[in-house]
N, C-alpha and C positions, 0 to 999 in steps of 0.2 A: 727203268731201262727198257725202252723199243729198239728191237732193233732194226735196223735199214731196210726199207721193202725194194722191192726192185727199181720201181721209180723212182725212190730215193738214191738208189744207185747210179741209175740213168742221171736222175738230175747233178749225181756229185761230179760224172766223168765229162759233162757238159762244163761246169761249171768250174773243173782242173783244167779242160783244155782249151776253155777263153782265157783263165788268167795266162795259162805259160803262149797264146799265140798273143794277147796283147803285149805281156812284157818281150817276145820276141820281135811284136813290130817294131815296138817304142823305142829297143836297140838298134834296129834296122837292122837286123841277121835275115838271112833267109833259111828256109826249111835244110836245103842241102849244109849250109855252115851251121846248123845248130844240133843234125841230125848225126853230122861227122864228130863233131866234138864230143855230144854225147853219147857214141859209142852205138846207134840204134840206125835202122833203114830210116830214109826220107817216109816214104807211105807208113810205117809205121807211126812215125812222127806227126803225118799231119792226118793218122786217123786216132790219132791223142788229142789232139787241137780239135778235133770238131765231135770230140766226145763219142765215137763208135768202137772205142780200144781204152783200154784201164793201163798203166805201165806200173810195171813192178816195180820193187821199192827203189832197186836196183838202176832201172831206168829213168827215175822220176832224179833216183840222186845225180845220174847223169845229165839230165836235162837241166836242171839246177845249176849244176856245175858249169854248164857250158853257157847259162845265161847270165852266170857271175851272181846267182842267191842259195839260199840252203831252201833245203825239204821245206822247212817250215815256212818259207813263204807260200806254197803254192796248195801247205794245208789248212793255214793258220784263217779263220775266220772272223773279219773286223768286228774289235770289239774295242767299248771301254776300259782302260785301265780295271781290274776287279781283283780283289781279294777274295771274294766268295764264288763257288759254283755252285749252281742248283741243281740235283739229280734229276729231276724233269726237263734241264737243255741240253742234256750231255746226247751229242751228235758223234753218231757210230761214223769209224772212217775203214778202209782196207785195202788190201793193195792186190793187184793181181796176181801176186806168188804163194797167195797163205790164203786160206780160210779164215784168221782171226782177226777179229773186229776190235778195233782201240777208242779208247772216247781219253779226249785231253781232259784231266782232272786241275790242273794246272795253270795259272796264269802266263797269258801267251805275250809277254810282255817284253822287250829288247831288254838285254843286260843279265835277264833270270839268269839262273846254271839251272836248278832243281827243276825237272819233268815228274808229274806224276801221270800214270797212262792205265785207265780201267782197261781189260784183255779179256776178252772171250773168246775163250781160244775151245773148238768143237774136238770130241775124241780124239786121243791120239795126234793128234795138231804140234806139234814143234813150235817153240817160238822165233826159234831162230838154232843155226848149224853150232858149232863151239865155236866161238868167237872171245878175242882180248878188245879192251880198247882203253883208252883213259879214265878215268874216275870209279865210280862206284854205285852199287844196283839194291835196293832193298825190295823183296817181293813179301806180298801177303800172299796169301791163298783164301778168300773168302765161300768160294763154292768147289768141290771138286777135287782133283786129286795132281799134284806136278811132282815128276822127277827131275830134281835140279842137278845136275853133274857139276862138280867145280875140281878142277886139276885131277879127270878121271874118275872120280870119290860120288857115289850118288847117294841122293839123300831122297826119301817118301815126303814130299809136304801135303799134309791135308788141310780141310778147313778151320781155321785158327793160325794155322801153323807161318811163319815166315822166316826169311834169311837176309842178311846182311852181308855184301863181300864188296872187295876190290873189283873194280872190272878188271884190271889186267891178269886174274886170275882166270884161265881159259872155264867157259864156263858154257850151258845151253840148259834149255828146260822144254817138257814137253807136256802134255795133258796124257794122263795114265790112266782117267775114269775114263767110265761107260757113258759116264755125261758129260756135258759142257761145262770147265771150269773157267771159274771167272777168279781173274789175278787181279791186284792193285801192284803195279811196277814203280819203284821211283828209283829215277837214276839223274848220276850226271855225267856228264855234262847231256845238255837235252839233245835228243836225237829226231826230232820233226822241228 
């Protein structure tokens, strides 16, 4: 596991904001129709397209939305059909509202349900606020320490440790070490 150096950064937010301006042109929208839809300013918009701004998760699923695809087209990275991943390609990705880094463990492949997502989430890091949603979430904890809250109720998971629930069970986790904890998340339905 390496993870992202700055130019790898630069290179990913180049490389988010040509796909979403080419599938923007390819639509024929322009900056204003695509920036209103997705709930974000025009300049913001098109300093996303030429890669000098990162958009949050929150943003990306706007822009998504308003170009008629999901998140995971504009994460998803051409590949072969595969059953196997090899921990030597696993490509760190992040978004600009969080400090934790995610690598798809998972075949990115149309029809899947099942996401699996490595998490390196630094001190203290949330992985997200309490949230419900449809399906269901299995976490390890392989490094580090997470308090998982589910319907109020919190639980210590250290290394070994894992959980299994419904997502519609209002639920959120966060990193409780002094170090960086690294989660394996599988959930469904997949959410990039």
């Amino acid at each position: 596991m390496v993870p992202p150096t700055e130019n790898s950064r630069s290179a990913d937010a180049v490389a988010l904001g040509g796909k979403i301006r080419a599938l923007r042109q390819r639509l024929k929208r322009t900056l204003d129709d695509t920036a209103t839809a997705a709930g974000i300013s025009k300049p913001f918009l098109s300093q996303v397209e030429r890669g000098l701004a990162s958009p949050s998760l929150t943003s990306l699923a706007g822009i998504a939305h308003a170009l008629g695809v999901t998140v995971q087209y504009f994460v998803d990275t051409p590949s072969e059909e595969r059953s196997v991943c090899r921990g030597d390609q696993l490509r760190f990705f992040g978004f600009a509202d969080s400090a934790n880094l995610f690598a798809r463990l998972t075949n990115v492949s149309e029809g899947r349900q099942l996401e699996a997502i490595l998490v390196r989430m630094p001190p203290g890091q949330k992985r997200s606020e309490v949230t419900t949603h449809a399906g269901e979430e299995f976490l390890y904890v392989i490094e580090g320490e997470v308090s998982l809250t589910l319907e109020g109720k919190t639980f210590v998971l250290q290394a070994g440790d894992s959980s299994h629930y419904q997502s519609t069970v209002p639920h959120s986790w966060v990193n409780t070490a002094k170090i960086e904890s690294v989660v394996v998340w599988v959930g469904t339905p997949r959410l990039f």
